[in-house]
C-alpha positions as CSV (number, residue, x, y, z in Angstrom):
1,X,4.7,4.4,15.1
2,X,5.3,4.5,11.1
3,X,6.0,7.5,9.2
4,X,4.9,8.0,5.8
5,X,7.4,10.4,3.3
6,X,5.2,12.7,0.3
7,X,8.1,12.8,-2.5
8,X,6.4,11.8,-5.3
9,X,5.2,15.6,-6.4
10,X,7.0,17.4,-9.7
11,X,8.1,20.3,-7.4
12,X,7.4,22.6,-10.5
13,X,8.1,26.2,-8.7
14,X,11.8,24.7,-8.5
15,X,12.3,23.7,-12.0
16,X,14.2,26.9,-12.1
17,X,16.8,26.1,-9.3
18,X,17.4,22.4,-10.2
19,X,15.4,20.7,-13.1
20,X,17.1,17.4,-12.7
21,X,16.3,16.4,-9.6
22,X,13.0,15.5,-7.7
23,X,12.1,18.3,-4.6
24,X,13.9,15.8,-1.6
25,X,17.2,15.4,-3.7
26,X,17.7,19.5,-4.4
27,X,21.1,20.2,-3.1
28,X,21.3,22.1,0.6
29,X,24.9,23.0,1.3
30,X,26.1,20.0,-0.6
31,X,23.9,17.3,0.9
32,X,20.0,16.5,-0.2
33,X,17.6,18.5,1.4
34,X,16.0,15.0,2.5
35,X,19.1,14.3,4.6
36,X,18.3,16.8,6.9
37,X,14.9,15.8,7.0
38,X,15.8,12.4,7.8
39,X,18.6,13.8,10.7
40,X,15.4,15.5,12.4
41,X,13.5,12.2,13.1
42,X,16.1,9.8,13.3
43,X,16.1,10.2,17.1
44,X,12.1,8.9,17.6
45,X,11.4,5.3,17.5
46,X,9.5,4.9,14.3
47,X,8.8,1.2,13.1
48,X,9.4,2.3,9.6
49,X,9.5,5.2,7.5
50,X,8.0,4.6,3.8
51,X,8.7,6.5,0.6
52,X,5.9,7.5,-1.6
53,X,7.8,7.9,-4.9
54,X,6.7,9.5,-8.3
55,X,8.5,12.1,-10.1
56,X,12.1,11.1,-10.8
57,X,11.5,8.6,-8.2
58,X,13.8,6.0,-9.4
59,X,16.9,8.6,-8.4
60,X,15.3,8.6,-5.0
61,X,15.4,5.1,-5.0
62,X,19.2,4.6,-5.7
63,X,19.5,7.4,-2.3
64,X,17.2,5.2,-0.1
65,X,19.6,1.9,-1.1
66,X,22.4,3.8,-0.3
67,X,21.1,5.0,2.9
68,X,23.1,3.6,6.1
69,X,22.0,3.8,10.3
70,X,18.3,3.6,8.9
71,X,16.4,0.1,8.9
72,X,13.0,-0.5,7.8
73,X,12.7,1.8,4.7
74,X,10.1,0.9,2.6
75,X,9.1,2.6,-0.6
76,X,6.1,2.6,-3.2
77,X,6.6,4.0,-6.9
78,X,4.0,5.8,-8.7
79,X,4.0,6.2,-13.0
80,X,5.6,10.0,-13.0
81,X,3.5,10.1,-15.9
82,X,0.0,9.6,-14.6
83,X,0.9,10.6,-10.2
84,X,-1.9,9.9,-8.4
85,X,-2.1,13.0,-6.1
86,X,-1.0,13.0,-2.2
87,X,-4.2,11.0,-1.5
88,X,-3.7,8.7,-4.2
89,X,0.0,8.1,-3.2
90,X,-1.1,7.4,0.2
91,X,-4.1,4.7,-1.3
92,X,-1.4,2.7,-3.7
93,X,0.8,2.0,-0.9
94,X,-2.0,0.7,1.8
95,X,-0.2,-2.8,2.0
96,X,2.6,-1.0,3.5
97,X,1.1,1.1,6.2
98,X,-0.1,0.0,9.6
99,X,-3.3,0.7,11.0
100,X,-2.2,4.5,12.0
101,X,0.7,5.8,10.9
102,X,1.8,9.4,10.4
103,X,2.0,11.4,7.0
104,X,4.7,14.2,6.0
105,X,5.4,16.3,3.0
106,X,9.3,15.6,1.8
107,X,9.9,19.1,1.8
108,X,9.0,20.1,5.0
109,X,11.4,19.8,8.3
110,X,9.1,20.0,11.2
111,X,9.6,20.9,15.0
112,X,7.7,18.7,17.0
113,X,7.1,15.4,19.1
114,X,6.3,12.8,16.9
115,X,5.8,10.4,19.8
116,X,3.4,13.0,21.6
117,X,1.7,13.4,18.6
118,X,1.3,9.8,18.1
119,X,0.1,9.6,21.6
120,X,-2.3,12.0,21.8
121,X,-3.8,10.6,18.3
122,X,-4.3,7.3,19.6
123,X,-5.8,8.6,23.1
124,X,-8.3,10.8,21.0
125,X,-9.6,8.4,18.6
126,X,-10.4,10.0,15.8
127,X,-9.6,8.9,12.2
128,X,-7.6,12.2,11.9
129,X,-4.8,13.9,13.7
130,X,-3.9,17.2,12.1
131,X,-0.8,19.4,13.5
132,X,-1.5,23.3,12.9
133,X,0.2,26.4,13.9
134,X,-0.7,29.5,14.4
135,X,-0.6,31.9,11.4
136,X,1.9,34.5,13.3
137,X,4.6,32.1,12.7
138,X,4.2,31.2,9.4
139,X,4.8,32.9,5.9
140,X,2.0,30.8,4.5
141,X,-1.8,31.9,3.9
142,X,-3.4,30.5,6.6
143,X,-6.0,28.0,5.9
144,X,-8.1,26.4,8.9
145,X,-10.2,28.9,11.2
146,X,-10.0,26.9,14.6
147,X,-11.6,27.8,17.9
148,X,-12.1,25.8,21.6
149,X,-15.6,24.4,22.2
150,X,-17.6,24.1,25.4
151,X,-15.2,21.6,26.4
152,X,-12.0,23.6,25.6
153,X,-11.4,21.2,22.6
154,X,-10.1,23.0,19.4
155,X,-12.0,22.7,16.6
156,X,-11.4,23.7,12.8
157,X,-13.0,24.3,9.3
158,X,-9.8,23.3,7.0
159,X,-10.1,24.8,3.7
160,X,-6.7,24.5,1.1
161,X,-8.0,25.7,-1.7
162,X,-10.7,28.2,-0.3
163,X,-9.9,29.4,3.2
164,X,-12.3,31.5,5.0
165,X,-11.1,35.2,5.7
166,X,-10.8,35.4,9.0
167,X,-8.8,31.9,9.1
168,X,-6.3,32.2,11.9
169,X,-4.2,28.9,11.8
170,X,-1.8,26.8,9.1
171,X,-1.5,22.9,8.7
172,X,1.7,22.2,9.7
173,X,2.9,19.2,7.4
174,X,2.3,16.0,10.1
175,X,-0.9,14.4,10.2
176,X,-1.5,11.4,11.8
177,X,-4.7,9.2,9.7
178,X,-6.2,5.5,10.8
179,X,-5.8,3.3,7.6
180,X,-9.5,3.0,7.5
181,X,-10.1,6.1,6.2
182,X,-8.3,4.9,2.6
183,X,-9.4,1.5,2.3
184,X,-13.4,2.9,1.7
185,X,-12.2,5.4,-0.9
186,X,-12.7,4.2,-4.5
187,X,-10.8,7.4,-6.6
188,X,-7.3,6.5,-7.3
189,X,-6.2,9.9,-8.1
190,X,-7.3,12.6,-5.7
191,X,-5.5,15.2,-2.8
192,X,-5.3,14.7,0.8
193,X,-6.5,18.4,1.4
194,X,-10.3,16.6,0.0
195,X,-9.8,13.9,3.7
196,X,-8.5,16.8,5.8
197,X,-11.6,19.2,4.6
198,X,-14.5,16.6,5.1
199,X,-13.2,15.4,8.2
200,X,-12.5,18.7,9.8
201,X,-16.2,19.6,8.6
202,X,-17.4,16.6,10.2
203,X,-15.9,17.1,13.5
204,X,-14.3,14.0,12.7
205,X,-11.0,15.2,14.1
206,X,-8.3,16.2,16.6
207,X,-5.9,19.0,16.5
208,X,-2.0,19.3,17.7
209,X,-0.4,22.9,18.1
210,X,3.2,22.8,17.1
211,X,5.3,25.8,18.6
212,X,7.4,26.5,16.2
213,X,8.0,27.4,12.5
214,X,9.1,24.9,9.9
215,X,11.7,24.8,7.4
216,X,10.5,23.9,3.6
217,X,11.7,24.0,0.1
218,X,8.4,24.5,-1.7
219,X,9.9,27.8,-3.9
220,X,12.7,29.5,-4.5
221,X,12.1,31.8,-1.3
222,X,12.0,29.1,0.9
223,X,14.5,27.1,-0.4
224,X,16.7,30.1,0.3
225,X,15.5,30.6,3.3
226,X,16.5,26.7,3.9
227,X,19.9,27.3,2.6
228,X,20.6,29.5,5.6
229,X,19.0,27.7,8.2
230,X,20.3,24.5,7.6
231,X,23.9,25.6,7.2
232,X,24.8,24.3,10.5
233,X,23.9,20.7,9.4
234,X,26.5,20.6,6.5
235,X,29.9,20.2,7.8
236,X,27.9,17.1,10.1
C-alpha cells in the first residue's frame, strides 16, 4: 500500500499568510502543517509515501532529508515554472508508483482507514476508488450527486468545476487509482478532477464514505480553522 503526497501546487490564496513557503511547509503552532499530516498516517503500513514536488519544492526537499522514524520516502520534482497540474504530477512520477497506490492533497488531514480503503479498492476492481463525504459535514461546495443502484451500490456524477445543483456529496481528498489509468494518457499537463469526471461518468468506479470532516489549509479560513484544531499536536 503506497501513498502518493500533492505538494507541488503554488497555494496562491495563502500568499497573504506566508509567501515564502510552499502550502505543506506553512507554519501550524510552530511545526509544518505537513508534520501533522504525516503524524496521521504514520500508524498504517504504507510501502512508501512519495512526494510530488513543484512550487518551492526544493525547500520541501531539504524537510523530507531531514525527516527521521519515516523510511521509504521517495520524491519527484516538477519545473515550478511550467507545473504540470495534479494529473500531470501524478504522470511524471509513474516509475515511482506501484500498480495501485493511493493519492492525497498535502493540505488535507483526513479521517479514515487507509487500509480499509485499500481493501475495499482492490476487492472492487475498478481503476478508481474515490472517498466522498457527505455535504452536511463539510464547508465546501459539494460536487458529486451520488445515489445507490438496484444493487445498493453508490453511484456518482463527479463534477469540480460544474457541479450539478442538487449535488449532495464532496470528494474527500483520498483516492485510490490503478497505474494503468496514466500510462494511456498522452497530455503532460492536465487535472486529476478531468480522470475522476470521466470515470465517474463511465461507471468506471467505486465510492468510500468517510465519517468525518477533514482538516485543510487551502485559505486563510481554513488554515485558521487548522490553527485551532491542531493545537493539541504542538507541544508533541
Amino acid at each position: 500500500m503506497q501513498i502518493v503526497l500533492l505538494c507541488g501546487g503554488l497555494g496562491t490564496r495563502l500568499k497573504q499568510i506566508d509567501n515564502k513557503n510552499p502550502k505543506g511547509l506553512i507554519d501550524i503552532n510552530n511545526k509544518p502543517f505537513i508534520y501533522y499530516l504525516l503524524n496521521s498516517i504514520k500508524k498504517y503500513s504504507f510501502s512508501s509515501i512519495h512526494f510530488c514536488l513543484g512550487y518551492k519544492g526544493k525547500q520541501f526537499i531539504d524537510f523530507i532529508n531531514n525527516l527521521e522514524n519515516l523510511n521509504n520516502i521517495t520524491y519527484s520534482l516538477e519545473n515550478e515554472n511550467n507545473l504540470l497540474g495534479t494529473g500531470g504530477a501524478i504522470k511524471n512520477c509513474l516509475n515511482f508508483l506501484e500498480n495501485n497506490f493511493i493519492v492525497q492533497y498535502g493540505d488535507t488531514i483526513l479521517e479514515i482507514n487507509y487500509e480499509k480503503l485499500y481493501k475495499y479498492h482492490l476487492l472492487n476492481q475498478k481503476p478508481m476508488t474515490m472517498t466522498i463525504i457527505k455535504k452536511e459535514l463539510s464547508k465546501e461546495k459539494p460536487n458529486l450527486f451520488c445515489k445507490l443502484n438496484l444493487n445498493d451500490d453508490m453511484e456518482c456524477i463527479y463534477n469540480k468545476k460544474n457541479p450539478q445543483e442538487n449535488s449532495n456529496y464532496i470528494d474527500y481528498g483520498a483516492i485510490v487509482f490503478n497505474k494503468k489509468i496514466f500510462i494511456n494518457i498522452k497530455k503532460k499537463v492536465f487535472d486529476l478532477s478531468e480522470i475522476q469526471t470521466k470515470l465517474s461518468k463511465n461507471k468506471e468506479a467505486r465510492y468510500y464514505i468517510a465519517n468525518h470532516p477533514y482538516t485543510e489549509i487551502g485559505n486563510p479560513s481554513s488554515y485558521r480553522d487548522a490553527i485551532k484544531k491542531l493545537n493539541d499536536f504542538s507541544s508533541k
